[in-house]
N, C-alpha and C positions, 0 to 999 in steps of 0.2 A: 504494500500500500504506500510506502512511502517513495519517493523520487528521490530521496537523497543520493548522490553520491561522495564519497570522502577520499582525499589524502592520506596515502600510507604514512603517518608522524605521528608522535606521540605526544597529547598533551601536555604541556610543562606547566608545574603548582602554581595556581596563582593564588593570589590574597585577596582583599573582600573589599577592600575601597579605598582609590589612592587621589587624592587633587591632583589637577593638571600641572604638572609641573614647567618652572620659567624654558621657556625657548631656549635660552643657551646652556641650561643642563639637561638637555634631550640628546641620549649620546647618536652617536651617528650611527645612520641606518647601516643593518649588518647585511653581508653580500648575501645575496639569494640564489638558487638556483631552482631556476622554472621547473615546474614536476614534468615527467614524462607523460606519455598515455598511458606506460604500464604501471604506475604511482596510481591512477586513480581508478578505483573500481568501486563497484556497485554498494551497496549499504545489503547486510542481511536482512531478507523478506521480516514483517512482523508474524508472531505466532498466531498460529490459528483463532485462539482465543478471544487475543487482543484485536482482528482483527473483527471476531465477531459483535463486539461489544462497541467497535467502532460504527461499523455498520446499523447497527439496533440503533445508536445515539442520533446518526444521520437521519434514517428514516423517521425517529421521533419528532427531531429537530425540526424536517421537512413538513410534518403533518399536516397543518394548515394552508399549505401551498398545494398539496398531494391531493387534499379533499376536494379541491372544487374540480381536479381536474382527472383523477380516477370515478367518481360519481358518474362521470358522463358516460358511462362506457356500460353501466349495466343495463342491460334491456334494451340500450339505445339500436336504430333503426337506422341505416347508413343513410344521410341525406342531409340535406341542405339544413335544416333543424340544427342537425349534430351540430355540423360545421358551425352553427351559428352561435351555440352555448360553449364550443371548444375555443372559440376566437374569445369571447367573454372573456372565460377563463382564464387564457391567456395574460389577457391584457390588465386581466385583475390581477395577477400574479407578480406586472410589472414587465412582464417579458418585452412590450413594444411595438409599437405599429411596424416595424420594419421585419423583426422576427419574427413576429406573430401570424402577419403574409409572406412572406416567405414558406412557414411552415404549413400552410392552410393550403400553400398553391402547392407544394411538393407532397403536401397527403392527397386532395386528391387526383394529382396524375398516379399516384402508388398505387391509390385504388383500384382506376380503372386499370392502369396497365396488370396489375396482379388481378382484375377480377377479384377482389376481396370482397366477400357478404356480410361477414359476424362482426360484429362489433370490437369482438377482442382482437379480431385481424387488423382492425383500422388504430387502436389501441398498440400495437406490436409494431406498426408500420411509424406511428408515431416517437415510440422509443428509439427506433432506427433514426429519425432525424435527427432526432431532439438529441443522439451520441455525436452525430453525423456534425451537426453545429458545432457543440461542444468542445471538440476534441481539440480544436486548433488551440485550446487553452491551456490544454494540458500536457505541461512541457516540467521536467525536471530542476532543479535549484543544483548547478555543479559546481561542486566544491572540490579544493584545491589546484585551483586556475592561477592564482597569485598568491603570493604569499606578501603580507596577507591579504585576505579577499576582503576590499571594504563594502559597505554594504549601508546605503543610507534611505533612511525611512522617514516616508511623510505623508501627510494624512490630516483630515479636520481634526476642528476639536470632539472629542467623545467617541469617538470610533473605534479607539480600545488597542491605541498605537504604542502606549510604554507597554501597557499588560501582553502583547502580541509580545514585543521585543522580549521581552522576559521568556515567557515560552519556546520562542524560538533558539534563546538561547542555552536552553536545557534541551532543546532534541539536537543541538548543534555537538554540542558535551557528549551527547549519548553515540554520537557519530564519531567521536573519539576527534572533537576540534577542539583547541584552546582558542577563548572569546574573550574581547577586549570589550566594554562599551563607551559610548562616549554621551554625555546627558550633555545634548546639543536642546535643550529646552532650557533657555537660563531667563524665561520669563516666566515660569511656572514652579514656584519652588517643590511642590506634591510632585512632579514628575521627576524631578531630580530625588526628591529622598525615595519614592517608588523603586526607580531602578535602583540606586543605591542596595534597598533592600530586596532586590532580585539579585544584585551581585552579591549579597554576603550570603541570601540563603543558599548561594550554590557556584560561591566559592571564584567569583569571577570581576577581575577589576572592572575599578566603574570610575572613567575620569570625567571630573566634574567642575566646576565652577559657580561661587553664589551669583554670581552675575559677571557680564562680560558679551564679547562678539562671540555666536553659537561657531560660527568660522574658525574662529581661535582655536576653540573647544577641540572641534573637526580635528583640525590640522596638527593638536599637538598627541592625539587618538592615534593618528595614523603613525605617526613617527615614532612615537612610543612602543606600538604593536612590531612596527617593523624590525625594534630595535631588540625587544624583547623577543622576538621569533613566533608571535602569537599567530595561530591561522585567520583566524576572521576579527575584523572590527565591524558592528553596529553603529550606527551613528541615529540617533533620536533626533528629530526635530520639535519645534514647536507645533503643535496644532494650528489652522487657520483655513479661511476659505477662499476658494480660489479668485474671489470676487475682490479680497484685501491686495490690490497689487504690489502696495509696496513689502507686505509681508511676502507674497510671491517671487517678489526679487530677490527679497533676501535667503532665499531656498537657492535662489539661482546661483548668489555669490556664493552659499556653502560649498556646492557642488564645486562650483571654479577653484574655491582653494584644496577643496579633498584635492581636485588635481593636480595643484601645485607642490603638496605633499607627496602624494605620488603619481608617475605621470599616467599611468592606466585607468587610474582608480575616479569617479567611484565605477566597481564593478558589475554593482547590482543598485538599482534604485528602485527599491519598492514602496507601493501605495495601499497603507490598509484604510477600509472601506467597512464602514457596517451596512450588511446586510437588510435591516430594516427602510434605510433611505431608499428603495427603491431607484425612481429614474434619476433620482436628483445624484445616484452615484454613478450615475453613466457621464451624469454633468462631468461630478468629480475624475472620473479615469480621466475624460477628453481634455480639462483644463491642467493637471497634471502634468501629463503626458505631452501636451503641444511647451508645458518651460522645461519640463525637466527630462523627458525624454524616457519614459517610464521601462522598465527593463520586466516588471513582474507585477503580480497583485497578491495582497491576501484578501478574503472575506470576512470580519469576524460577526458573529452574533444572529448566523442564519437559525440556530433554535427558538422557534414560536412565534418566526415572519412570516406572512403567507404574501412576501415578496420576492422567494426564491426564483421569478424568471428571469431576475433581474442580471443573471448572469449568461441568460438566451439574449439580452439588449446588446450585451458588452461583446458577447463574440461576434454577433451577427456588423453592429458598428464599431470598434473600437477593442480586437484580440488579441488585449495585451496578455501573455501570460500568466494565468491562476496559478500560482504556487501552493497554497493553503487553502484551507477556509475552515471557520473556527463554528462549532455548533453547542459551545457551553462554556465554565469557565472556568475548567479544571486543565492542566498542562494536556493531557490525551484528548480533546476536546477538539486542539489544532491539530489537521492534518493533511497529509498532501493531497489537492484534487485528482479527482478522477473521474471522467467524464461517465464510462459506464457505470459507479456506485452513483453516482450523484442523480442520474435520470430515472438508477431502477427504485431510489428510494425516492423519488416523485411521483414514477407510476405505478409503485407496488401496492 
């Protein structure tokens, strides 16, 4: 279930919470050597168990997105009716005028061309799209491409952007990475002491500052990491929306100095998204994604939306890569997309 893949290295101990330290005793980045292809390989499958517990959580999660659109199928009579309560559905779920036709004009040419009569045929032709859509979202998070891999996150307010960063940093651990973070929110003191106490409960530096430029913060993250040998840096941002331009810009100037620290970097910019916003997160991927050049997404908070089409919007306009999606708020809660779990627990 999970996409990860890891870097053959071995963790090195880290400590629980260090301040950014002055620019000039940042010791100098130590030489690297790029991993091979044969360094990186796959992550072990999760256990059957685990993975069924995952499963159960999604489709619960899903329920109310599920109901208005599995209902349709029992007894239903293949015809313009269907089609007409299926488009509802749809559209109440968030999915979107543009996927929503899309998917209405590709069932039924399926129809006809399969000659389908039962309801559960037309229901089964559905899941086939509704994967068919999907998939292009569903792309892996590959780790150990740089050393280290930076990794900068941003997102409105409320969205569930430190608490993701946290999580991900505990399945990053379990992948056998050492993680840096960097509390690039220095307008929000709760989000600075949050991560904080996500790096002590599990043992992972967290550089910080009580105020200052979040760029600083960034830049002296990376150099740090570099120096210390650390695989991944996190970089937190501040919340905001994408309407606030000048706060927009200054996402843009973080981005510019991560890459003045290093010249690759950043490597990954991800956008988490709660799932209940519906279309107005399609807003968010687009306005994103056109300053900052969005590289992946997470979903958090799809348990108890009945807005989950909302991710049929985003492939069909705007397929930036799903990497996660969070259905509670426990650490197993996040986990990597997968377009075939994610449709059968809609129309199961």
């Amino acid at each position: 279930m999970f996409s990860f893949f890891k870097k053959k290295t071995q963790p090195e101990p880290a400590v629980a919470k260090e301040a950014a330290p002055p620019a000039a005793s940042i010791p100098a980045p130590a030489a690297t050597v790029p991993p091979t292809p044969e360094e990186i390989v796959e992550a072990a499958p999760p256990s059957a168990e685990a993975k069924r517990s995952w499963l159960a959580r999604l489709k619960s999660g899903l329920s109310k997105t599920s109901s208005n659109l599995t209902t349709l199928f029992v007894g239903a009579k293949i015809g313009d009716e269907l089609y007409e309560e299926l488009e509802s559905a749809l559209l109440v779920s968030d999915a979107g005028v543009e996927a929503t036709q899309w998917l209405l004009d590709e069932l039924k040419k399926k129809v006809k061309a399969e000659r389908l009569t039962e309801a559960d045929q037309v229901r089964q032709a559905l899941r086939a799209l509704l994967i068919e859509m999907l998939r292009p979202l569903q792309k892996p998070l590959v780790l150990g491409r740089h050393q280290p891999l930076v990794m900068m996150i941003a997102g409105v307010n409320g969205a569930g952007k430190t608490t993701t960063i946290g999580k991900l940093a505990k399945h990053l651990q379990a992948h056998d990475q050492s993680v840096l973070l960097a509390a690039g929110d220095t307008f929000r003191a709760a989000a600075r002491e949050q991560l904080t106490i996500w790096g002590e409960r599990n043992n992972i530096t967290v550089i910080s500052q009580e105020s200052g430029d979040p760029a600083a913060v960034a830049y002296d993250a990376v150099h740090s990491a570099t120096a210390r040998g650390t695989n991944v840096v996190m970089v937190d941002t501040a919340g905001r929306l994408p309407t606030q331009l000048h706060l927009m810009d200054e996402l843009k100037k973080i981005k510019r100095v991560i890459g003045k620290a290093m010249d690759t970097a950043p490597h990954e910019v991800l956008l988490v998204i709660d799932g209940n916003t519906g279309q107005n997160a399609l807003a968010q991927v687009k306005a994103f994604d056109d300053a900052l050049g969005l590289t992946g997404l997470v979903v958090t908070k799809l348990d108890g939306t009945a807005k989950g089409g909302i991710l049929a919007a985003i492939a069909r306009t705007r397929p930036v890569p799903l990497y996660f999606i969070g259905v509670g708020e426990s650490i197993d809660d996040l986990q990597a997309f997968d377009a075939e779990e994610f449709v059968d627990a809609l129309l199961s």
